[in-house]
C-alpha positions as CSV (number, residue, x, y, z in Angstrom):
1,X,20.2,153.4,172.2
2,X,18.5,150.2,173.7
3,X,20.3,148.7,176.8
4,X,21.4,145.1,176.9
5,X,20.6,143.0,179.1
6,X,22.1,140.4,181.6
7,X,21.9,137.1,179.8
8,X,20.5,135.1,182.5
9,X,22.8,131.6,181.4
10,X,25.1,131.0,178.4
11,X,26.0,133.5,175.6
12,X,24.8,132.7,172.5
13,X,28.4,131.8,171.1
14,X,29.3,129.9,174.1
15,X,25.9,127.7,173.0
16,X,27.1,127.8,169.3
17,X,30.6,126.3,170.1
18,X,28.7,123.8,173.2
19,X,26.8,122.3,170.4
20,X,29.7,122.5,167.2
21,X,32.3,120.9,169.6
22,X,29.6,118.2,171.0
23,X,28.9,117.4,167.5
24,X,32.6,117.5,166.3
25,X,32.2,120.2,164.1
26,X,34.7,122.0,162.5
27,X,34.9,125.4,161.9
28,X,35.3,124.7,158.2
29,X,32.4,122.5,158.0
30,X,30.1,125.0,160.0
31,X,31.3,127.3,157.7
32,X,30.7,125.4,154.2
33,X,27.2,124.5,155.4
34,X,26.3,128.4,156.5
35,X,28.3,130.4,154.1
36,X,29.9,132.8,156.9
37,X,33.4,132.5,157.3
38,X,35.6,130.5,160.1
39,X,37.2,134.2,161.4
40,X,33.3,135.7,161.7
41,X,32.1,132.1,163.0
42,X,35.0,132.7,166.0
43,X,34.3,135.7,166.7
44,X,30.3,134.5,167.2
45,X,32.0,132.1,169.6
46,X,33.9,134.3,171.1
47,X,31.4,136.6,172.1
48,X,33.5,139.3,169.4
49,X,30.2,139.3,167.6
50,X,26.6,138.8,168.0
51,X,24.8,137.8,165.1
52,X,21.2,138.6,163.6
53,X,18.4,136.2,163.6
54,X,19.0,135.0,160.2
55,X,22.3,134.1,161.4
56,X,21.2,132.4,164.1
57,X,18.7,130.5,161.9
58,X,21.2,129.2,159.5
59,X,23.9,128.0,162.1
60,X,21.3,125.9,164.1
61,X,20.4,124.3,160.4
62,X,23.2,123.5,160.2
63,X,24.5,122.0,163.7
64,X,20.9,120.3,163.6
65,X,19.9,122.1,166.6
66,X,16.6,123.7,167.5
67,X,16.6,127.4,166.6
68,X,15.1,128.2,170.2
69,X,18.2,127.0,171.7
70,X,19.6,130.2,170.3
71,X,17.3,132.5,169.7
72,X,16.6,132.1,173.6
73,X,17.7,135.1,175.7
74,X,16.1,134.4,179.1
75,X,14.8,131.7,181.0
76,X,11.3,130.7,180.5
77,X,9.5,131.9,183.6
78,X,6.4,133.2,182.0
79,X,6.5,136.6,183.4
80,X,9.7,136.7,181.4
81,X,8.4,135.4,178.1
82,X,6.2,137.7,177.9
83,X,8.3,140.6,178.4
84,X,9.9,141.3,174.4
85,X,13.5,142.0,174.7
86,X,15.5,144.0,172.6
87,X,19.1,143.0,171.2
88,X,21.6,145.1,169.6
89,X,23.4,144.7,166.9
90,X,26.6,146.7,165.2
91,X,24.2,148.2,163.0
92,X,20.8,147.4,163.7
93,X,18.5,146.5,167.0
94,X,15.9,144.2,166.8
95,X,12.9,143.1,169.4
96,X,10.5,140.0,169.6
97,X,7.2,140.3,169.0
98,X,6.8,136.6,169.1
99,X,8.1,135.8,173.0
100,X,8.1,132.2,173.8
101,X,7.7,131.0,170.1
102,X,11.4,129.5,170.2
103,X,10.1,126.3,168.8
104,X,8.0,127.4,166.4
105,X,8.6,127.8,162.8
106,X,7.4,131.6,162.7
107,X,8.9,134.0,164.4
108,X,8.4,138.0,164.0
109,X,10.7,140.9,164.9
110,X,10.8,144.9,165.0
111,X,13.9,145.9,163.6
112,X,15.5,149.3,163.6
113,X,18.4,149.5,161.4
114,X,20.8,153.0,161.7
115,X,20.9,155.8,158.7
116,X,22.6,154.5,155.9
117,X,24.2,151.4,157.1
118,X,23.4,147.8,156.6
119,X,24.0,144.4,158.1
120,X,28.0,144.8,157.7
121,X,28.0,143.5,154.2
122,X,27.4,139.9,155.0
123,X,24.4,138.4,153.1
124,X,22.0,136.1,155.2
125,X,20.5,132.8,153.6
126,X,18.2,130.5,155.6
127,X,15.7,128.0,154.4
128,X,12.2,129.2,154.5
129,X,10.9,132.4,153.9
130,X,10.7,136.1,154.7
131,X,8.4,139.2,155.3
132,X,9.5,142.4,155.6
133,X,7.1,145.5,156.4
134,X,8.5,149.1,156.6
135,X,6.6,151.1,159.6
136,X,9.3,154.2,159.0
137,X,12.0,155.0,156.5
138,X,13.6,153.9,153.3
139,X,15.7,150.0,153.0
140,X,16.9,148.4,150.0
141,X,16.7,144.4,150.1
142,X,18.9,142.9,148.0
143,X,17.5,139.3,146.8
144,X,20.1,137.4,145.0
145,X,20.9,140.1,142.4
146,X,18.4,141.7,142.6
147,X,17.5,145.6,144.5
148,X,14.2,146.0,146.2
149,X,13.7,149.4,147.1
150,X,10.9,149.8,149.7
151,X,9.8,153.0,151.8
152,X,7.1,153.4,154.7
153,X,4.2,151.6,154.4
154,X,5.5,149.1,151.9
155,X,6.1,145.4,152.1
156,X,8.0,142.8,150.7
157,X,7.5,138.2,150.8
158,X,10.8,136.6,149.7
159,X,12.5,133.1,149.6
160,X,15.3,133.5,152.5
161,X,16.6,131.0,150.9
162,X,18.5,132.9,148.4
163,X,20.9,135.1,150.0
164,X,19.8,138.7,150.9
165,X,20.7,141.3,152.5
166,X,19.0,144.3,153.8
167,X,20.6,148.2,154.2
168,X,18.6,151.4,155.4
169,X,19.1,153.9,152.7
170,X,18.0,156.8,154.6
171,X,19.4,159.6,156.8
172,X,17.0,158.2,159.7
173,X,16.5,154.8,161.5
174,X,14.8,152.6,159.5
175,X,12.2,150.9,161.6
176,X,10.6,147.3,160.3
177,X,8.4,144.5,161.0
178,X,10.4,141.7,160.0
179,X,8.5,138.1,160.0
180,X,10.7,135.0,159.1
181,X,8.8,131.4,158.6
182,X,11.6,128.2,159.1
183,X,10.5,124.7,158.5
């Protein structure tokens, strides 16, 4: 399982509620504009849960915030942009393979999501789109209604706009290249 490492400044959730309560936010608000709900947006907050990129991409929409203030996990010496990082998840781990692209609008991942588990049930919706490539295993990737089924060497481009949701169907890790494009 990968390590995690040190942060080297603020959690992510203490930067969430930094920029909520500096904008006078309220949970309810954050939580009509993202679609998650207030107890999951605490627990971001309170470090009870860490949330996936798309997560990430929809809550600094919605405070008006630059993703990279975020999605940032070390400080920008460039001997440690360069170095990918990896971040797990309850269910899934993923890793850069974009360092130092905080501020720009495409960003790619490697994600390896656990046998027969998905993103705990949430569904993720964030404007711009989304490009999934499977390097090992079988995932569905539910669009809206609809069930994508995709095994190794397949590939799916959808709208992140709708909400979707992604869930490794097989009895081994799943392990994806996952490229997301934000305005």
């Amino acid at each position: 399982m990968p390590r995690k490492k040190a942060p080297t400044h603020d959690p992510v959730g203490k930067r969430i509620k930094k920029a909520r309560t500096q904008k006078k936010i309220s949970f309810n608000s954050l939580a009509n504009e993202t679609g998650f709900s207030v107890e999951y947006l605490k627990d971001i907050e309170a470090g009870k849960e860490t949330p996936p990129v798309g997560a990430l991409l929809q809550i600094s929409r919605a405070l008006e915030i630059d993703s990279g203030f975020l999605l940032e996990k070390q400080k920008t010496t460039l001997k440690k942009r360069v170095k990918a990082y990896t971040e797990r998840t309850e269910n899934y781990a993923y890793t850069t393979l974009t360092p130092g692209a905080e501020n720009k609008h495409l960003k790619a991942f490697k994600v390896i999501v656990d046998p027969l588990k998905d993103h705990k049930g949430i569904g993720y919706q964030h404007e711009g789109e989304e490009f999934v490539y499977v390097l090992e295993g079988t995932i569905d990737i539910i669009v809206g209604e609809n069930i994508n089924k995709l095994k190794k060497g397949e590939s799916l481009h959808f709208n992140s706009g709708i909400r979707h949701m992604l869930r490794n169907t097989g009895e081994a890790e799943a392990e994806l290249v996952v490229v997301i494009y934000g305005p």
